[in-house]
Structure formats: C-alpha cells, structure tokens
SEKE-794260 format. One record per residue (C-alpha): residue number from 0; chain; z, x, y. Coordinates in steps of 0.02 Angstrom, whole numbers. Layout:
BEGIN
NUM	A	Z	X	Y
...
This chain:
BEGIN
0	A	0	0	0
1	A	-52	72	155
2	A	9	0	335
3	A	-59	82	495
4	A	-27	44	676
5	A	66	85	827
6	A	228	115	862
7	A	375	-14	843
8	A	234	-131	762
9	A	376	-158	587
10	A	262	-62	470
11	A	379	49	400
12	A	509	-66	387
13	A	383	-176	282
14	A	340	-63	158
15	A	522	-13	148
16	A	547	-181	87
17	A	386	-159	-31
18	A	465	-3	-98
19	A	632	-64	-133
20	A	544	-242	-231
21	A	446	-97	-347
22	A	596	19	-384
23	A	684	-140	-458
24	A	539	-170	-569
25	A	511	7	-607
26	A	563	72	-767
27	A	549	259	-730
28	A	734	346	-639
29	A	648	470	-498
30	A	569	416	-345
31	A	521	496	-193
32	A	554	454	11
33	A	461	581	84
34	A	441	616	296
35	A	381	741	388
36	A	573	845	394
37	A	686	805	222
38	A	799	729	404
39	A	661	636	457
40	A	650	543	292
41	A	823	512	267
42	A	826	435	463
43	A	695	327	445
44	A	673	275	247
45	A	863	285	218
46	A	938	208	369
47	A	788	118	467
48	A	917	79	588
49	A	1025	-16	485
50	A	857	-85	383
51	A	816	36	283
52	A	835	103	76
53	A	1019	127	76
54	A	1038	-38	173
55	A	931	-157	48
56	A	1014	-328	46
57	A	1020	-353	-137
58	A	1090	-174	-178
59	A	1252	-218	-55
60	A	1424	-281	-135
61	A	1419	-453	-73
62	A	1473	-628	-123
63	A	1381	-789	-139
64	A	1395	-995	-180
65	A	1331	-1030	-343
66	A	1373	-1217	-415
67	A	1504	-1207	-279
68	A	1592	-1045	-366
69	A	1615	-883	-265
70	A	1511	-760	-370
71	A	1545	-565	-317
72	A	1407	-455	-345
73	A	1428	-269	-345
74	A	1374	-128	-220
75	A	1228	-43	-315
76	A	1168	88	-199
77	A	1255	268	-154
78	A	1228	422	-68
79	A	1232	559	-185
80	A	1123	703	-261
81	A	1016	765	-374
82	A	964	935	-444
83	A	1045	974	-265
84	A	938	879	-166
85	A	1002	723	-61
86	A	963	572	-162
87	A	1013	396	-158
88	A	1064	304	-332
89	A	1026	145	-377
90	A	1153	63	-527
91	A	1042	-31	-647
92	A	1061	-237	-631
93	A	1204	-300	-736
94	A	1116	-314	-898
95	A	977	-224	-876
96	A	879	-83	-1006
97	A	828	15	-843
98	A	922	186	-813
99	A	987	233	-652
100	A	873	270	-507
101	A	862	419	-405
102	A	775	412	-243
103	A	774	587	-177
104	A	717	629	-2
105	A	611	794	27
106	A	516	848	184
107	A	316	893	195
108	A	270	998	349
109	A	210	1159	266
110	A	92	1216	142
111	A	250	1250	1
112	A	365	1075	44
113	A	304	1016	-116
114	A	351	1155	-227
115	A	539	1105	-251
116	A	478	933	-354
117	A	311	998	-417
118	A	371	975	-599
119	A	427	797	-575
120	A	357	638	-647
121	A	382	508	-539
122	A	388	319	-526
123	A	346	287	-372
124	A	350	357	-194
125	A	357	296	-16
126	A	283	417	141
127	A	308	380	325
128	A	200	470	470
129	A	68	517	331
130	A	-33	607	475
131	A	105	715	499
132	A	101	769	305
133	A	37	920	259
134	A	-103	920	162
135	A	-59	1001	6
136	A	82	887	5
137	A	-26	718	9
138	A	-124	789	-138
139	A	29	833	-235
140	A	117	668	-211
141	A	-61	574	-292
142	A	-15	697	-432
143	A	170	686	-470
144	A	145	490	-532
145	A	4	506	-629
146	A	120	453	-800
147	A	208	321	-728
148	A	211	169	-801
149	A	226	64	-619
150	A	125	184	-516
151	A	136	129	-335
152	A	124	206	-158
153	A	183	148	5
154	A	119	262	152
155	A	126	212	334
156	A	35	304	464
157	A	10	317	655
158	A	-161	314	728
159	A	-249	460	770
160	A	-437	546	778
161	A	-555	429	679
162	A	-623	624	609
163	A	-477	655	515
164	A	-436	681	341
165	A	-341	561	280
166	A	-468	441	354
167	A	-593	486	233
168	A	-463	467	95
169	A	-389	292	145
170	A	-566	235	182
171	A	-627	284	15
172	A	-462	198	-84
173	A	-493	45	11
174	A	-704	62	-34
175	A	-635	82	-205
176	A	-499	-65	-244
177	A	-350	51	-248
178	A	-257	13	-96
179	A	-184	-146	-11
180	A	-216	-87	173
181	A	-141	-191	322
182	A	-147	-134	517
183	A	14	-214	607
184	A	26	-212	816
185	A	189	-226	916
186	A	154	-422	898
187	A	161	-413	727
188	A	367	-371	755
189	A	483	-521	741
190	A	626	-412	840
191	A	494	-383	1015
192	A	487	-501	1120
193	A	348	-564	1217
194	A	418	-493	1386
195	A	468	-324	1289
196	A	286	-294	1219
197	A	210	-351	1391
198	A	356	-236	1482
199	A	299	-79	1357
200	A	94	-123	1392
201	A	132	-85	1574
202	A	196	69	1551
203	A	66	147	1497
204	A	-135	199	1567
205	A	-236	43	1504
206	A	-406	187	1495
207	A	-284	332	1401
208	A	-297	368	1230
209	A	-90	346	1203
210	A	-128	140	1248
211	A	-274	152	1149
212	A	-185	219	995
213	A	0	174	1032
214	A	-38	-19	1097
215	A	-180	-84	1010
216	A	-179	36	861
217	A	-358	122	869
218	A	-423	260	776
219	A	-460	360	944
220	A	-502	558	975
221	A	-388	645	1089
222	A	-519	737	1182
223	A	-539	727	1367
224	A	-428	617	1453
225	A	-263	571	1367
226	A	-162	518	1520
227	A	-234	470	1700
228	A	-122	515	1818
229	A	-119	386	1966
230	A	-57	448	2155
C-alpha cells in the first residue's frame, strides 16, 4: 500500500492503521518500522503523536460492555528489544496459535542501514518518507519478505521531482497490480479544519514549488524558482 501527498494530509497515520490490521493477521513474529533515522521511526510509526504503533486501540488494556458485563481486556503492546535493537512486542490474542510479534525499528539513510537485519525474514514492514530512504535500503526491504506467508508493504512518501527513482518503481507496481496506491491532501485530514488548511495555503507562494508539492501534492522539479520572495 502506497499513500503519497503533502504534509499533515493523515497518510501516515492511515497506513499505520493498515499496518497494525496486517500484523494481527500475520502469522510470521518480525516486522519492520523503518524511517529515515532508527529516531525518526520510532517518533513517527511508534508514537504518531499519541496515534501511532505503540498506541493501537485494540493492543491497550481497556474495558468494555458486553451483554451488560464489564469485560477487561489486557494491554498487549510493550516497549522492549530485540537482538538489541528497540522493538515493540505484541502478546498474541487470548487464544491464539500466533507467536509473539516483534516490531523492530531501524533507520535507512546510508548505503550500510540495512546490514544489521539483512539476514531477517520478515512478515511485513511499514516505511515513512520513502524518498528519504536510501536506495540500497528500498531494495533490501522488497527482499527481506520474500518467504512470508502475509507479505505486505505500507510506504508513505512526500512529493518530490517527477524524475526520480522511486517514481519509476511505484509507477511500474501500480502498471503491474502490485500496489494499492492512494494520494491524500490536507483535506483529506479529519483533525484540519477548513480555516487551518485555508490559514496554511496562505502562507505559502501560490507559483513556488513548496505549494506545489506541500499543498496540492504534485510531483514537481525543484529547479529554478522554489520560493518568490515578495517586497
């Protein structure tokens, strides 16, 4: 699954949810959260600002009204590690045949970020700012679930230069059937506003390339002008 668009449009957020529906049905116990800094993927795909991994409703110790009886379910998610690597585990449904979960976070800036799991099969991963990725770490991720038995993806990406690679990757998955592929705007976020979008729009150059890419989500070259300074 692969959502594009600007920022503050919800898309990670939505595929966070995405993720967290698939690791449930998963049978395999390693999965990845992967951002451009191992810090930058446990901010955003862990915490999400109080919506993300670690916060998934249905992993929390909570109690509900069934029949009219108080039923008390149990807190299933925890911060721990794994091989030495910061990892959240996820305890297996009361009843269930599935092990537990591991969902380790690594980051993916240089050329050698995916050494440390390069031996792993994995069930399924999750990838936010895929631009920001390095390459060899885009290609390794494709690699790392080829045996699992509930092989799925979840990337989100900012726009950028309609020339780049990952552009003639996403473009060929989506030629080929592969991918579910969804671009989401600022409108597309329950938690903005009207006012707040239409207060952001006015900040910025209607003719620059940041309100082409970063309000109405175009794949846009940053050559020439980016911002046009007004006296």
């Amino acid at each position: 699954h692969i959502t594009e668009g600007p920022v503050r449009a919800g898309k990670t957020t939505d595929n966070i949810i995405k993720f967290c529906i698939e690791i449930e049905n998963s049978p395999e116990p390693l999965h990845l959260t992967i951002g451009k800094t191992q810090p930058t993927a446990r901010t955003i795909l862990w915490e999400g600002d109080g919506l993300g991994i670690a916060h998934y409703p249905d992993w929390q110790a909570r109690t509900t009204i069934v029949n009219g009886k108080r039923v008390r379910s149990r807190q299933r998610i925890f911060k721990t590690t794994y091989e030495g690597k910061d990892a959240l585990a996820l305890l297996p449904k009361q009843g269930s045949n599935h092990p537990i979960k591991y969902i380790i976070a690594f980051g993916a800036e240089n050329k050698v970020a995916h050494e440390p799991y390069k031996g792993y099969s994995i069930g399924s991963w999750i990838a936010t700012q895929w631009e920001l990725l390095h390459p060899e770490t885009r290609s390794e991720l494709l690699k790392r679930t080829i045996a699992s038995r509930h092989r799925k993806h979840f990337i989100d990406l900012n726009p950028t230069s309609p020339k780049a690679q990952i552009y003639k990757d996403i473009d060929r998955w989506i030629r080929n059937g592969d991918v579910n592929y969804m671009l989401k705007l600022m409108t597309d976020n329950p938690i903005l506003t009207p006012e707040r979008i239409e207060m952001i729009k006015s900040e910025y150059d209607p003719d620059s390339v940041a309100y082409k890419r970063d309000i109405l989500g175009l794949r846009v070259a940053a050559e020439g002008l980016i911002y046009n300074v007004r006296n």
